[in-house]
C-alpha positions as CSV (number, residue, x, y, z in Angstrom):
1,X,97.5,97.1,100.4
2,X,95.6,94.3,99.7
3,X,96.9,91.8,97.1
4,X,95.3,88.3,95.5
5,X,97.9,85.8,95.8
6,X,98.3,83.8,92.3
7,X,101.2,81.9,93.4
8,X,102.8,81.1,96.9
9,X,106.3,79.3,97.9
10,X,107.9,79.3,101.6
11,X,111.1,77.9,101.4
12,X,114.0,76.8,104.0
13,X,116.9,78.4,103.9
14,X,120.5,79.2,105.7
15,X,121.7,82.8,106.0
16,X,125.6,83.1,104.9
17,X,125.9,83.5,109.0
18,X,124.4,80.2,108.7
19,X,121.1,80.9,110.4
20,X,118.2,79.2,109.5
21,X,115.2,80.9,108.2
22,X,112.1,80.2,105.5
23,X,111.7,82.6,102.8
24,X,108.7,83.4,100.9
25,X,108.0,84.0,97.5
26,X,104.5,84.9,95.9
27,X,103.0,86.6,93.2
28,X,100.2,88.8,92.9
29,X,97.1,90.0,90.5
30,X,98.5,93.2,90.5
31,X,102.2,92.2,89.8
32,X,101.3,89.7,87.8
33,X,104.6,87.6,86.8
34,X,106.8,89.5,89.2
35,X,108.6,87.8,92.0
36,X,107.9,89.4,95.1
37,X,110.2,87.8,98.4
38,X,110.0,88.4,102.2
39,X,110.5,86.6,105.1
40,X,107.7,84.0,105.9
41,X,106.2,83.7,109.2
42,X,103.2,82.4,110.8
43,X,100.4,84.0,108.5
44,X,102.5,83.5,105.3
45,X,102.8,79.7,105.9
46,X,99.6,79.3,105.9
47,X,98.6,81.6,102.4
48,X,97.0,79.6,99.8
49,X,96.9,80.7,96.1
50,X,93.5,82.7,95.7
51,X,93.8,84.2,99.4
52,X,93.6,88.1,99.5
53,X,96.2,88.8,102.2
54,X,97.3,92.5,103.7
55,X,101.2,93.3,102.6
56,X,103.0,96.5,102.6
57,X,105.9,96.4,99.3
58,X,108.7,98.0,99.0
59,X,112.0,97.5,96.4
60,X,115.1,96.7,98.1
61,X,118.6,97.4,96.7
62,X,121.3,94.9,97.1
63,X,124.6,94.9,94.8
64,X,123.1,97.3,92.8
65,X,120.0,95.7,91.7
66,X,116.7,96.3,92.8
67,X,114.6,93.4,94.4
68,X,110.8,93.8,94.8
69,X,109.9,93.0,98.3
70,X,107.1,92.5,100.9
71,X,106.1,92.7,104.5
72,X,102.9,91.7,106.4
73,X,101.7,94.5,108.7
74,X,102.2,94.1,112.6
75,X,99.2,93.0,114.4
76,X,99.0,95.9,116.5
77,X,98.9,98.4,112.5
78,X,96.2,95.7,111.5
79,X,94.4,96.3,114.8
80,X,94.7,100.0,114.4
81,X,93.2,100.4,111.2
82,X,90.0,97.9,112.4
83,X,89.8,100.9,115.1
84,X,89.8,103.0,112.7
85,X,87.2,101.6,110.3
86,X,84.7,101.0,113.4
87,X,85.4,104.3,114.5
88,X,84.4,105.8,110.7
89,X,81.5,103.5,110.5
90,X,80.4,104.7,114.0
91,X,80.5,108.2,113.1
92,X,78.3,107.3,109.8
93,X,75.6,105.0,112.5
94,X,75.3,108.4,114.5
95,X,75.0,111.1,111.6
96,X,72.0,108.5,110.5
97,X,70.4,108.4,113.7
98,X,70.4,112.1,113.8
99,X,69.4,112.1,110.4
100,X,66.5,109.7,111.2
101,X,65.3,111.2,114.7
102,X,65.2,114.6,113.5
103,X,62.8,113.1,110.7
104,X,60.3,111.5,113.0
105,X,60.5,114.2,115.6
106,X,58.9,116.2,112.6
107,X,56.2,113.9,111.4
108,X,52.6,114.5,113.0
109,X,52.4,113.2,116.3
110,X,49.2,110.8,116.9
111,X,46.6,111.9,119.0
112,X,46.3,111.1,122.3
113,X,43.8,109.1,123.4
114,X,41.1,111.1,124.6
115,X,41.2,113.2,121.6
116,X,41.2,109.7,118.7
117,X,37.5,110.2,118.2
118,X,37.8,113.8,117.3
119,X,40.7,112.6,115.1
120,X,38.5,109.8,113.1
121,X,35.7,112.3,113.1
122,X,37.9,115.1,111.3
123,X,39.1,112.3,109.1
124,X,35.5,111.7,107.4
C-alpha cells in the first residue's frame, strides 16, 4: 500500500543478543497518531516526512500485546508489479490502436490521383 509519511525516526539499537541494528518508527496519514515500527534499511534512511513510500503492515504479537508493524516490499515484488502495470497499460495502447485503425480503415478513402478532378467536379 501506499502510505504519506507524517513523521519518520531511524534509531540505533542493540538486540538483547547484543546485535546492533536501526529501528524505524513512522507515522502515516492513514494511521494517523499510531506508531508503526520495522526495521530500517537503505530506502527507510533516506524517508523524509511528506514522502509517499510503498509498505506492506501487519500487527505483530509479542507478550501478549499487539504491535503495529511494517515492511518495505522486496525489489524484485516492486519490480513485478511495474511489469505488471506496463503490461496492463500495454494491453489498453493495443485495444486503442485497434480501436483507432478499425475507424480509419472505415472512413472514405481519397481518390486517387487520376480520378481528383472527377472528385472536385462531383463536389460542385
Amino acid at each position: 500500500m501506499k502510505a504519506k509519511l507524517t513523521y519518520v525516526r531511524n534509531e540505533d539499537k542493540i538486540s538483547k543478543a547484543g546485535k546492533p541494528y536501526t529501528r524505524c518508527s513512522i507515522k502515516t496519514e492513514g494511521t494517523g497518531d499510531e506508531w508503526i515500527d520495522g526495521f530500517s534499511n537503505e530506502s527507510t534512511k533516506s524517508w523524509q516526512v511528506g514522502d509517499e513510500v510503498e509498505l506492506e503492515l501487519y500487527d505483530d504479537e509479542y507478550q501478549g500485546k499487539v504491535y503495529k508493524k511494517f515492511r518495505t516490499p522486496k525489489p524484485s515484488d516492486v519490480a513485478i508489479a511495474a511489469v505488471d502495470e506496463v503490461k496492463r497499460e500495454l494491453a489498453l495502447l493495443k485495444e486503442g490502436m485497434m480501436i483507432l485503425t478499425e475507424r480509419i480503415n472505415r472512413l472514405e478513402k481519397p481518390p486517387s490521383k487520376e480520378n481528383f478532378e472527377d472528385f472536385i467536379s462531383d463536389e460542385n
